[in-house]
C-alpha positions as CSV (number, residue, x, y, z in Angstrom):
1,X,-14.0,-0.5,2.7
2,X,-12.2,1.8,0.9
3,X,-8.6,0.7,-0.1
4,X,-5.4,3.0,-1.3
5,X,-2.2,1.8,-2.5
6,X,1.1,3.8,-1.4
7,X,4.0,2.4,-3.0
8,X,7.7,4.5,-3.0
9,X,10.0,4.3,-5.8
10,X,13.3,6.2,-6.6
11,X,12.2,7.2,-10.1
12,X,8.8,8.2,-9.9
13,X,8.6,9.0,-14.1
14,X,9.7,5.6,-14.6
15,X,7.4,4.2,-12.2
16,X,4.7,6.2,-13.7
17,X,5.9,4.9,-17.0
18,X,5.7,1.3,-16.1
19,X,2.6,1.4,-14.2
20,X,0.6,2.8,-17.7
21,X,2.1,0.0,-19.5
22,X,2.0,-2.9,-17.4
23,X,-1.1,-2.6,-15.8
24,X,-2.7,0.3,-18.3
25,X,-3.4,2.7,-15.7
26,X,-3.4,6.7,-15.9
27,X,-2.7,9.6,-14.3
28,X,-5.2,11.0,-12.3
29,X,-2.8,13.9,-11.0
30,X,0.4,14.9,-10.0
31,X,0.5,16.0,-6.1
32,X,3.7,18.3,-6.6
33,X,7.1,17.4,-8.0
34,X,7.2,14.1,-5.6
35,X,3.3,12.2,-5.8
36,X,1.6,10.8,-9.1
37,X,-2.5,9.3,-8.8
38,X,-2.8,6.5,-10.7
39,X,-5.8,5.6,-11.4
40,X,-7.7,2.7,-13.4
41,X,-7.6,0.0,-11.4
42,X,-9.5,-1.7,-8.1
43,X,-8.0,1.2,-6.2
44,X,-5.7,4.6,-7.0
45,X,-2.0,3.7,-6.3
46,X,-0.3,6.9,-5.3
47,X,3.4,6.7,-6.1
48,X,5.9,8.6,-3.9
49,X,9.3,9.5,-5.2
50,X,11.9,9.0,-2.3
51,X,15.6,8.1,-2.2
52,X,16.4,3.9,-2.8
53,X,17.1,2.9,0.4
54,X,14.7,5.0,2.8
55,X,12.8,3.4,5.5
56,X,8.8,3.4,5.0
57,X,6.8,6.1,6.5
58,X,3.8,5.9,8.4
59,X,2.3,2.5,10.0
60,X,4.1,0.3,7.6
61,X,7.1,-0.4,9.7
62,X,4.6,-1.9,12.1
63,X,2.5,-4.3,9.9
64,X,6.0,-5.9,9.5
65,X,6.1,-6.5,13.5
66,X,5.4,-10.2,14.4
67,X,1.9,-10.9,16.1
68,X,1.8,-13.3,19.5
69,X,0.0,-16.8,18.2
70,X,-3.7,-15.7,20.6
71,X,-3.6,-12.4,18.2
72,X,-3.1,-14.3,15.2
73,X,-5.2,-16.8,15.9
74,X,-8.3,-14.0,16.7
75,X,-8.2,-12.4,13.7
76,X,-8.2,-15.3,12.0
77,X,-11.5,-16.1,13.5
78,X,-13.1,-12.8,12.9
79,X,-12.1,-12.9,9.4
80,X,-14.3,-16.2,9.1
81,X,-16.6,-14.3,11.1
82,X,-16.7,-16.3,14.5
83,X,-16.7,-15.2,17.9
84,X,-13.0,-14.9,19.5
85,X,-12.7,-14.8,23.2
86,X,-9.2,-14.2,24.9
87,X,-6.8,-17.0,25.1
């Protein structure tokens, strides 16, 4: 499985600036004024400059929604790779 990071910031050179020192990443390239690659770690974190305050983008508002306890309880099965069957 292939894994990218997305993370949004408000200041993407100081974001850029942190992740090179804290975690010694670089810059694999700069996707326009807004989008920095990092790269150098387990997998390339993209940062995306956007106002503080702004509401995610994409499916990340709904990996926050609460799952029903059968749901929860399935995927927790498959991850230890048993067999679920419908509550």
């Amino acid at each position: 499985m292939n894994v990218v990071v997305n993370l949004d910031v408000d200041d993407l050179d100081a974001a850029i600036a942190f992740y090179i020192a804290a975690f010694g990443l670089e810059v694999g390239r700069r996707l326009g004024p807004t989008v920095a690659e990092l790269l150098g770690g387990p997998a390339p974190i993209y940062l995306l400059e956007k106002p503080a305050g702004t509401r995610a983008a994409g499916h990340a508002a709904q990996l926050s929604a609460p799952l029903d306890a059968g749901a929860s309880r399935c995927r927790r099965r498959r991850h230890r790779q048993l067999r679920c069957s419908k509550p």
